[in-house]
N, C-alpha and C positions, 0 to 999 in steps of 0.2 A: 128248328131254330138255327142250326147249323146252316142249313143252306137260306137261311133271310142276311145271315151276316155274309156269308159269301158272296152274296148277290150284290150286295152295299158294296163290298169292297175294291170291284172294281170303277167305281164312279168316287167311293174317296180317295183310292189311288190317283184318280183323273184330277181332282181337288185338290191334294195336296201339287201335284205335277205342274197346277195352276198357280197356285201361292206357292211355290217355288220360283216360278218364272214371274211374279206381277215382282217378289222379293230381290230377284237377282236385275229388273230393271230399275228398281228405286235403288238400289245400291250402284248403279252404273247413272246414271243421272244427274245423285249424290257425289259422285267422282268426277264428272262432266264439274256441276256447279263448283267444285272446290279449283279444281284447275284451273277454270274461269276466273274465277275471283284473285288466285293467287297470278296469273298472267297480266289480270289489269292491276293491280299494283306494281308489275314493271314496266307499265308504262304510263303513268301516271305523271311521269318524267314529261315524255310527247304530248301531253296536254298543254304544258306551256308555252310561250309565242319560241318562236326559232329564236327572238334575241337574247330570250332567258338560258336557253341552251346553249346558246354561241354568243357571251357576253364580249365578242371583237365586231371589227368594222365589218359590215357585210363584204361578200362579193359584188359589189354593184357597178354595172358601166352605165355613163349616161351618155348622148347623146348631146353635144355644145349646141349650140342655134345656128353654126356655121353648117349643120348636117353632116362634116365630114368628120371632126376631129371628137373621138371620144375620148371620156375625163372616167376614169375607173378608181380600186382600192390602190392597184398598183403605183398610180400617179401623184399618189397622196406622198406630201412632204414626211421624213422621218422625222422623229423626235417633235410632233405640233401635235397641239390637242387639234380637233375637230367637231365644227360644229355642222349636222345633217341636216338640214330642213327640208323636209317633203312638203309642198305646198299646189295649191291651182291659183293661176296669177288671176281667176274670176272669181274668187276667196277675200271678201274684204276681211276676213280675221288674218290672213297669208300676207297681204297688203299692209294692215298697220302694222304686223311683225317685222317684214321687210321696211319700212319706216323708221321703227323702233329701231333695231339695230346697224341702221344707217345714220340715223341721227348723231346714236355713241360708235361709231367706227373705229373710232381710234383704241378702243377698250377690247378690239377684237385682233389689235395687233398682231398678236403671236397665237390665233385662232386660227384655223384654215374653216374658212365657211363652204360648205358644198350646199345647192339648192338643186332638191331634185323635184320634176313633175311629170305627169301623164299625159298632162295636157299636148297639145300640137303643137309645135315647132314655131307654128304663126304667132297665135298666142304667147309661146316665149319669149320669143323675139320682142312684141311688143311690151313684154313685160319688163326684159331688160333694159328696151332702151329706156323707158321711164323712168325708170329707176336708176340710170345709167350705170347697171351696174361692173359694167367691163371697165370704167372706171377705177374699180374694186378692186383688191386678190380675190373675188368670190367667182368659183366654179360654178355656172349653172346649163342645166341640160333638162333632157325628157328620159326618163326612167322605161326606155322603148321595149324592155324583156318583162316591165312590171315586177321587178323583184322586193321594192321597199316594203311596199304595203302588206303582202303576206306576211314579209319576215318579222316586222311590228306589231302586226294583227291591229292596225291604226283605226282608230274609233274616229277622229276629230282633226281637222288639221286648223292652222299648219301643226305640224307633227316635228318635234326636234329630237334627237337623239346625239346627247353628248358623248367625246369617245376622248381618252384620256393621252399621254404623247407615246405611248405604247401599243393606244389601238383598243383599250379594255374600255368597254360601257363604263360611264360615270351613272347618267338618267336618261331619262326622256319625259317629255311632253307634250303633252298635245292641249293643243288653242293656244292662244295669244301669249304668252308669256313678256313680266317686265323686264328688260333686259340686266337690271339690279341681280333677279334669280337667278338667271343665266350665268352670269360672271360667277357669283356669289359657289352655281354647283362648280364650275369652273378652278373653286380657289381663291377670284381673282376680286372679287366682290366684297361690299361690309360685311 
């Protein structure tokens, strides 16, 4: 009987050797998944668009339709709110916007409007003469590094993003907006 148990025991030693090692990898696994979970909670942060994290004026240079003379953060007036529009001038929603608050112009006084697009320089061009908007104080160009639209994560244009006379996001929107809204996030509105 002595040597049946001896005999077993080197194969339940090999067993136990087993469930030691299946024990010591769900314990490292288990540690893997906790790490994991505790890492994506710090960044849970980086899931939101860059302007949620960076609620100022982006870095953005544009590109005027003269081709040579670019319009960026830095050229921006101190102390002016500012209003962003990202648009494409083959956009009839970009088109009645640009309308809209041409119409009320005078309500954008002490507004710095900036209009940025992706579109070509051709296209710009005819967009502003239409609109004649050099007429305007309105800055428009081509967004030639493509920085707006990641930084928005823009669903719908035209896309506006309001920025307060310090530089701090007020909102944004995207589609058509009444220009009543606008004023209104503005301050400036009923």
């Amino acid at each position: 009987m002595n040597s049946k148990v001896l005999s077993l025991c080197p194969h339940f030693l090999t067993l136990i050797t087993i469930l030691n090692k299946i024990q010591l990898v769900k314990n490292i696994l288990f540690a893997i998944s906790i790490l994991l979970s505790l890492s994506s909670l710090g960044q849970a942060d980086s899931l939101k668009p860059a302007y949620l994290r960076f609620p100022t004026v982006p870095p953005f240079e544009i590109l005027e339709v003269d081709s040579i003379t670019t319009f960026s953060k830095h050229d921006l007036n101190k102390n002016q709110q500012l209003l962003l529009m990202y648009f494409s001038p083959d956009c009839d929603h970009c088109r009645h916007q640009t309308e809209d608050i041409l119409r009320d112009i005078r309500s954008f006084k002490k507004i710095q409007v900036v209009m940025a697009t992706f579109e070509p320089l051709t296209k710009l061009r005819e967009f502003q003469m239409k609109y004649k908007l050099s007429d305007y104080n309105i800055h428009v160009g081509r967004d030639s590094k493509y920085i707006l639209p990641p930084f928005y994560r823009m669903g719908n244009l035209p896309y506006l993003a309001l920025y307060d006379k310090k530089g701090n996001l007020i909102t944004t929107f995207e589609g058509n907006q009444k220009v009543n809204k606008i004023l209104k996030a503005f301050g400036k509105g009923e």
